[in-house]
N, C-alpha and C positions, 0 to 999 in steps of 0.2 A: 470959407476962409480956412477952416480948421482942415477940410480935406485936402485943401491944396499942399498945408503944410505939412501934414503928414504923409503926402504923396513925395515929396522934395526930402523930407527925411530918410524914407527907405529905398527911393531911389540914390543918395547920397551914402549911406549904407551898400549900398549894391553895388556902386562904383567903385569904393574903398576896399570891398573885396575883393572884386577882380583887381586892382591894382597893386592889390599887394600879393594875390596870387601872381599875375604876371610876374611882378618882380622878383618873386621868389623863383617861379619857375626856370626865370632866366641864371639868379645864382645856382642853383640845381643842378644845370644844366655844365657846369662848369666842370672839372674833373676833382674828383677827390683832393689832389695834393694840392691846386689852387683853391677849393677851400678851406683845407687846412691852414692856409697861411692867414686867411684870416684870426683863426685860434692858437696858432703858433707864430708869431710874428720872427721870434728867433730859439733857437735852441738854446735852452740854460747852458749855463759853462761848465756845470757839472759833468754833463753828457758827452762834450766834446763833438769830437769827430766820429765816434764808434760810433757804425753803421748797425752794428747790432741793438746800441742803448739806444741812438737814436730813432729807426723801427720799431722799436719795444714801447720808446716817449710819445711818437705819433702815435701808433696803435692806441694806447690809454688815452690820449688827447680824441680821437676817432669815438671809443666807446662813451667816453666822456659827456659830449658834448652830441651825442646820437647822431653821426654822421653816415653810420650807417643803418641807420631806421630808413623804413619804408619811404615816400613823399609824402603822404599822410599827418603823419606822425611827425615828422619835420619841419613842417610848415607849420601845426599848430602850434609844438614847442617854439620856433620862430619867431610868430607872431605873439606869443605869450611874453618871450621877452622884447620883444617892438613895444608892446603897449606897458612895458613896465619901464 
């Protein structure tokens, strides 16, 4: 009994990984400025329209939030904030 449930545990673990790999992969997959809008939803008003303040505010929102790290390193930061 005890094997079965520990078999159903780390198979249930192993599932939840690939799924949240998949799903990550899929956001991933998407281009830089669509996932930016999830960490930017609108531009402060400070910023305006300037094309330059605004490149300069994604940019820092980009290093920010390590958009451009590896897939590695993105997925675990990711899922680290998933499980918080």
């Amino acid at each position: 009994m005890i094997a079965f449930i520990v078999r159903r545990l780390v198979a249930l673990l192993l599932i939840m990984f690939f799924v949240t790999l998949i799903v990550f992969f899929l956001i991933w997959q998407l281009p830089v400025e669509d996932r930016l809008q999830v960490y930017l939803p609108t531009i402060p008003s400070n910023i305006g329209l300037d094309p330059v303040k605004t490149a300069q505010f994604e940019q820092s929102v980009i290093e920010r939030h390590g958009l451009d790290d590896p897939f590695p390193v993105q997925y675990v930061y990711w899922l680290s904030h998933l499980l918080v």
